[in-house]
Backbone as numpy.savetxt, mean C-alpha at the origin, in Angstrom:
# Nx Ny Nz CAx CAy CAz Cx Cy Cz
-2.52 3.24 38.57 -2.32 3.18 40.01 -3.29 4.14 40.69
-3.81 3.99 41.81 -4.92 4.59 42.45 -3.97 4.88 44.06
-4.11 6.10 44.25 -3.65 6.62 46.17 -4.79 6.25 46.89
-5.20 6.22 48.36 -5.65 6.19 48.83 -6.95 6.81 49.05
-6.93 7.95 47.70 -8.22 8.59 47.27 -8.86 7.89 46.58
-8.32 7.40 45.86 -9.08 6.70 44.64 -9.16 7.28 43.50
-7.64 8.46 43.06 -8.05 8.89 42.37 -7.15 8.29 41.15
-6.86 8.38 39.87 -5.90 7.28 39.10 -4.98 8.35 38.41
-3.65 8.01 38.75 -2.74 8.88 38.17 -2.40 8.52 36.76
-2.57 7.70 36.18 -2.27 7.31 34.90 -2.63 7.70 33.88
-3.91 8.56 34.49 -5.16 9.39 33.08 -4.25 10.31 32.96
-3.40 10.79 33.75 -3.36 12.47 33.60 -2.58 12.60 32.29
-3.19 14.07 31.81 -2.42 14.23 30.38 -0.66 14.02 30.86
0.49 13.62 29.88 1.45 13.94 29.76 2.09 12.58 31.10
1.34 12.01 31.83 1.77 10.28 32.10 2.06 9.65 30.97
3.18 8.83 31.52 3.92 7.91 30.32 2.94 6.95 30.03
2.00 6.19 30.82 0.40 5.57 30.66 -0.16 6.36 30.04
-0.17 7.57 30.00 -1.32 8.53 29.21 -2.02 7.41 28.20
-3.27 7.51 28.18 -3.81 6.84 27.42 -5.02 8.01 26.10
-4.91 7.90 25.21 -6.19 8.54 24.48 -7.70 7.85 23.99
-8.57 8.59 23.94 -9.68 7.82 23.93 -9.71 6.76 23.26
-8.66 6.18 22.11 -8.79 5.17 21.13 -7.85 4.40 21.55
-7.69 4.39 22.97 -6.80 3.44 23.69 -5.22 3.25 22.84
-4.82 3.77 22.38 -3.24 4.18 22.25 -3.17 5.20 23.16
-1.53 4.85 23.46 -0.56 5.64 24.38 -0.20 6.90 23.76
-0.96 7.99 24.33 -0.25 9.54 24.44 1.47 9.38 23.57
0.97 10.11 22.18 2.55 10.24 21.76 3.11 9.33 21.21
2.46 7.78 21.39 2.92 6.85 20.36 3.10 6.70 18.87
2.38 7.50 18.40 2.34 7.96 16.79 1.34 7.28 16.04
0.10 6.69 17.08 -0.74 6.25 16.14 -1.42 6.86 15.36
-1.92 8.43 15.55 -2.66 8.75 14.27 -1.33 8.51 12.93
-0.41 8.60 12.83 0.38 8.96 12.05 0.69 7.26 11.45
0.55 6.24 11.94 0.27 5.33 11.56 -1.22 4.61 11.15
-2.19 5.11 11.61 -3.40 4.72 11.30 -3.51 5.88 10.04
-2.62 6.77 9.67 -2.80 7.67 8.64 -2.22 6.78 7.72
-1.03 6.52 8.40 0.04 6.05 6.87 -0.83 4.80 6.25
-1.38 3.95 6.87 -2.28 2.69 6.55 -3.51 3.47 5.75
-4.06 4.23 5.63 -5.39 5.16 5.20 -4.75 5.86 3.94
-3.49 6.13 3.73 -2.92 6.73 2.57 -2.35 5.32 1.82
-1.99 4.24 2.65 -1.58 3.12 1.99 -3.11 2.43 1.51
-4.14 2.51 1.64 -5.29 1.90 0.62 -5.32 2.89 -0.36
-5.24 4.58 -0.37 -5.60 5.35 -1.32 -4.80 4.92 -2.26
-3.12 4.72 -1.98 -2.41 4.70 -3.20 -2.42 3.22 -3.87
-2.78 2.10 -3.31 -2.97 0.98 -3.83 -4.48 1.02 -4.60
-5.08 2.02 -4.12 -6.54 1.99 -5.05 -6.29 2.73 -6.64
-5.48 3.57 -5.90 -4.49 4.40 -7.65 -4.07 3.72 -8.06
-2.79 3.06 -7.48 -1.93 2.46 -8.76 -2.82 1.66 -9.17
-3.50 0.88 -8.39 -4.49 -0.10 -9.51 -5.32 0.77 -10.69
-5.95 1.60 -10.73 -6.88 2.14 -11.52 -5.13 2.44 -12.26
-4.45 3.18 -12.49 -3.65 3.68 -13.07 -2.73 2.36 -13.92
-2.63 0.97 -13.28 -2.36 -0.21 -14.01 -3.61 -0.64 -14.73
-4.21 -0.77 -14.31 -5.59 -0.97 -15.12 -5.90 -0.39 -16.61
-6.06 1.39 -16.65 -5.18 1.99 -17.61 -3.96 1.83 -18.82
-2.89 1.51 -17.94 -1.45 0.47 -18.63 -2.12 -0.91 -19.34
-2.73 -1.21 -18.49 -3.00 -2.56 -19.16 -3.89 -2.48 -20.62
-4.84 -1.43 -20.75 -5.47 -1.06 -21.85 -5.05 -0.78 -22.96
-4.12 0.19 -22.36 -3.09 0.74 -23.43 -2.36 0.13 -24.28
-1.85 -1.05 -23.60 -1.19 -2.28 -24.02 -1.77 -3.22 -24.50
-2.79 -3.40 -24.57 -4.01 -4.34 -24.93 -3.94 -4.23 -26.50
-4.50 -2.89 -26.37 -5.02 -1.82 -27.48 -4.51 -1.46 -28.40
-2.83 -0.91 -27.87 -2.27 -0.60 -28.97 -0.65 -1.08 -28.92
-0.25 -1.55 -29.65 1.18 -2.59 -29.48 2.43 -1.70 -28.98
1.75 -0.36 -30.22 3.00 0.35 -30.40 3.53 1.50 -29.54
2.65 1.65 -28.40 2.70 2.59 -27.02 3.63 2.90 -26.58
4.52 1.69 -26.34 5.76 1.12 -25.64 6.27 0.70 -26.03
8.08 1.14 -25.73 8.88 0.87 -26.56 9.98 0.25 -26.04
11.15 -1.09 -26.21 11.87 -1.70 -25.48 12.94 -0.78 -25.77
13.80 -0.53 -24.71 15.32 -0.40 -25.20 16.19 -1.47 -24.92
16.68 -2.28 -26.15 17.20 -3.29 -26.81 17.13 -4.51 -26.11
17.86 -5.38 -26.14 17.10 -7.06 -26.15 17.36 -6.67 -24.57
15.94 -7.76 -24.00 15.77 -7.44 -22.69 15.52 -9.27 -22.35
16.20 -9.77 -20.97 15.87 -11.31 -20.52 13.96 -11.26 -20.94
13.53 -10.54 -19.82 11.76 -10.84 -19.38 11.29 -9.94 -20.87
11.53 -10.28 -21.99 10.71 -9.76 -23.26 9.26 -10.47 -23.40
8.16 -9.75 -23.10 7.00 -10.20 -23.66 6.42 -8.96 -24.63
5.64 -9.65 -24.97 4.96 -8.26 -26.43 3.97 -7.48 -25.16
3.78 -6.38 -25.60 2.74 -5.53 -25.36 1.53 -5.62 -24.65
1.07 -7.27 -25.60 -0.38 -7.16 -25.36 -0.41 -8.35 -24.30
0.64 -9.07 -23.70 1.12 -10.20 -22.58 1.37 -8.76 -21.15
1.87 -7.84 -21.35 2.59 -6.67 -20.46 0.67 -6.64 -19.96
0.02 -6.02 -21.14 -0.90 -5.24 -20.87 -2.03 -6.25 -20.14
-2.01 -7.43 -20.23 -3.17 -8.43 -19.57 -2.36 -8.35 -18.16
-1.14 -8.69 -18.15 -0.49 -8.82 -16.86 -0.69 -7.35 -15.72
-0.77 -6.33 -16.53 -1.07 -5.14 -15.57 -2.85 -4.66 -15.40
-3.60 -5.16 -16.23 -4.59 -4.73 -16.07 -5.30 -5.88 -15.38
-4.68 -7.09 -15.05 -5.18 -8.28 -13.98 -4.52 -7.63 -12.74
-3.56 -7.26 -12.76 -3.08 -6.44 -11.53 -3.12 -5.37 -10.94
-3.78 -4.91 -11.81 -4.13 -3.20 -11.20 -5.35 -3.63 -11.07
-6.32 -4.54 -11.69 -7.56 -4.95 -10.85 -7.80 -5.05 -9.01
-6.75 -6.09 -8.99 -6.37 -7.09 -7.94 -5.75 -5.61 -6.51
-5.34 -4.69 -7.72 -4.32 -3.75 -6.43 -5.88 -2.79 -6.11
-6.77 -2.56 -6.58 -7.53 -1.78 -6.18 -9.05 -2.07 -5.38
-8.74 -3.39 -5.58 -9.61 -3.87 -4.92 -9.39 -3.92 -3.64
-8.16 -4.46 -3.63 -7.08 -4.56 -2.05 -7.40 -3.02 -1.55
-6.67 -1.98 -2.44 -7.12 -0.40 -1.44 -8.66 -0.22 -1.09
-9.10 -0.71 -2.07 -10.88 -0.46 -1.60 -10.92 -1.32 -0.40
-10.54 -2.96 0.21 -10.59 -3.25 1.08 -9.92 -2.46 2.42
-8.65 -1.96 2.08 -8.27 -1.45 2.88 -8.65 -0.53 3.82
-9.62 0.35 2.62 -10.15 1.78 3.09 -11.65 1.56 4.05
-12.20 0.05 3.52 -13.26 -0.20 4.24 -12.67 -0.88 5.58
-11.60 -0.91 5.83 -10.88 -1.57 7.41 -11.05 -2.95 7.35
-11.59 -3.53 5.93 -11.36 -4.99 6.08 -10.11 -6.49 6.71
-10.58 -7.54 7.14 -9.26 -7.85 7.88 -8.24 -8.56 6.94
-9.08 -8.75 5.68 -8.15 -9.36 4.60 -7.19 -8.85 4.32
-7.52 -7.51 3.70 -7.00 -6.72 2.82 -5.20 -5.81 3.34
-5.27 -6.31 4.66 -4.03 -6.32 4.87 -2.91 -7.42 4.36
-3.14 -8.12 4.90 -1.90 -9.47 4.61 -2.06 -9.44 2.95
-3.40 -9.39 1.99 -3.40 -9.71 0.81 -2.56 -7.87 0.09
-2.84 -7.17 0.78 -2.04 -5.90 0.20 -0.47 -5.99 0.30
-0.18 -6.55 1.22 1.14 -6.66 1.11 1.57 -7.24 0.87
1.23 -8.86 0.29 1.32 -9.92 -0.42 1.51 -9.13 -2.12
0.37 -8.43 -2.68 -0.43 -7.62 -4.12 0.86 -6.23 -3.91
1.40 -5.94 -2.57 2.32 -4.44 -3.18 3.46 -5.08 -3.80
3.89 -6.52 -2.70 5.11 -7.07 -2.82 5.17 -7.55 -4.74
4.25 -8.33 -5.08 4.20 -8.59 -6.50 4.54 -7.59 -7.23
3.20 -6.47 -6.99 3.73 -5.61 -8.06 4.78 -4.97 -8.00
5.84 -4.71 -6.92 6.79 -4.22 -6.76 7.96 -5.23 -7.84
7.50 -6.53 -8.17 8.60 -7.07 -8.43 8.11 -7.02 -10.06
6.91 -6.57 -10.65 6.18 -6.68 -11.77 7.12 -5.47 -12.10
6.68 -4.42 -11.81 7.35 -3.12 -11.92 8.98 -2.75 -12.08
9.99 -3.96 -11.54 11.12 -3.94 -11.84 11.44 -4.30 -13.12
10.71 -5.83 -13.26 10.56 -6.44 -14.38 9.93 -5.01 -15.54
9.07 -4.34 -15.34 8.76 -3.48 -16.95 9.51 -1.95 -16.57
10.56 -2.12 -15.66 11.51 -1.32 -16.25 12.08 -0.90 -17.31
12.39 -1.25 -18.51 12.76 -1.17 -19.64 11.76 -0.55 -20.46
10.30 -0.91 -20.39 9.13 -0.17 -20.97 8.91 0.78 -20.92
8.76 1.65 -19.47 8.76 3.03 -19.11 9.76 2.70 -17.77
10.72 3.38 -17.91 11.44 3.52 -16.53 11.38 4.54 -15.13
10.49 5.50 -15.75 10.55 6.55 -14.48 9.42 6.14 -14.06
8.22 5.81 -14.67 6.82 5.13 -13.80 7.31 3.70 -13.16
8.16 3.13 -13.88 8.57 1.69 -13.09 9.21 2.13 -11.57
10.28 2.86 -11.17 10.74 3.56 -10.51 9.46 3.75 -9.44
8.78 4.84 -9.38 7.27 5.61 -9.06 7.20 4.21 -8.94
6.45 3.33 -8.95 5.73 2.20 -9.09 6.40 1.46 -8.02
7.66 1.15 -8.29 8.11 0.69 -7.25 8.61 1.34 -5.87
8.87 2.59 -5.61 8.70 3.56 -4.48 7.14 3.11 -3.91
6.47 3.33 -4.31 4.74 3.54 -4.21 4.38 1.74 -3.26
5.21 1.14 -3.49 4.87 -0.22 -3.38 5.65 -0.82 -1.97
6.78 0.08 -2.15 7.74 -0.47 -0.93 6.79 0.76 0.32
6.50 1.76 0.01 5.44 2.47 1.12 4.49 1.96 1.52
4.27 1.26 0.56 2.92 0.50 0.73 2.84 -0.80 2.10
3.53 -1.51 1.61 4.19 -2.37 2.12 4.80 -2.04 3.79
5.51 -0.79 3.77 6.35 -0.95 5.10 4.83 -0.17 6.08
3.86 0.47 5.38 2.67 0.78 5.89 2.20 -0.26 6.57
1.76 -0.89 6.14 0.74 -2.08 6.19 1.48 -2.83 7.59
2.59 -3.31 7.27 3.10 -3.91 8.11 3.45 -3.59 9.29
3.55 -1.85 9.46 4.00 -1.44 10.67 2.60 -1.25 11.47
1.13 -1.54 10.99 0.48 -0.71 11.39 0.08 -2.20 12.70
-0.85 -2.14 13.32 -1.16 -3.09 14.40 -2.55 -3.57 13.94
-2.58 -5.05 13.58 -4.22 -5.28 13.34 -5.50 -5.52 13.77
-4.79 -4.96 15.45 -5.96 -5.07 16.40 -6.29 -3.77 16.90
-5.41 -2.38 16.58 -5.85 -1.22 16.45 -6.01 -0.58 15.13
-5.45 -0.70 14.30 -5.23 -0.19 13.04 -4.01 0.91 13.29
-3.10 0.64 14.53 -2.22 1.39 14.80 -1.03 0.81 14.80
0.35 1.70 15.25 1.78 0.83 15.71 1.23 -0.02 16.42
């Protein structure tokens, strides 16, 4: 709004318009969302390198991992270990997109957290406190991505 000066009350610091140079609203919490989205590629670029890893391990050596007793989703080792090291591919590529502000790498990250979130329930029984971790890591991931805005990279 402009007075008869011409001067605009809406700039002023601490207006509910307040605007900041990156055109979010004063106080809306976008750095804190354009953060959480910037920590949501780092940790999808980890867990991938860190499934990637799993998947080797499992590749490599049968006897790494160990079931505790008959489980529905039983696959051997070296089925676990292709399945995580195709997926920790897939998850780090997504954070590398992410981190470059690509427009894919949203919808496909939260498509790639949502999977592995459900991969990670499933190899519960293998290691349970990284399955756990794994799946925390994934639902952040996820409520990141989604809250952020894809025409600012903000709320």
């Amino acid at each position: 709004m402009s007075d008869s000066a011409g001067h605009r009350h809406d700039t002023a610091p601490g207006h509910p318009r307040a605007r900041h140079q990156g055109g979010a609203p004063a106080g809306s919490g976008a750095a804190w969302a354009s953060a959480g989205t910037m920590f949501a590629g780092v940790l999808l670029l980890v867990q991938g390198v860190l499934g990637m890893l799993q998947g080797i391990v499992g590749i490599a050596e049968d006897d790494v991992y160990g079931v505790l007793g008959n489980y529905v989703f039983k696959f051997n080792t070296t089925a676990w270990g292709w399945i995580h090291l195709v997926l920790g591919l897939l998850l780090a590529l997504i954070g590398w997109g992410i981190l470059r502000g690509a427009s894919w790498a949203r919808a496909s990250g939260v498509a790639l957290a949502s999977l592995a979130v459900i991969v990670n329930f499933v190899w519960l029984p293998y290691q349970p406190v990284w399955g756990f971790i794994s799946i925390a890591i994934g639902v952040f991931v996820i409520w990141a991505l989604c809250t952020a805005d894809p025409t600012t990279g903000t709320r």
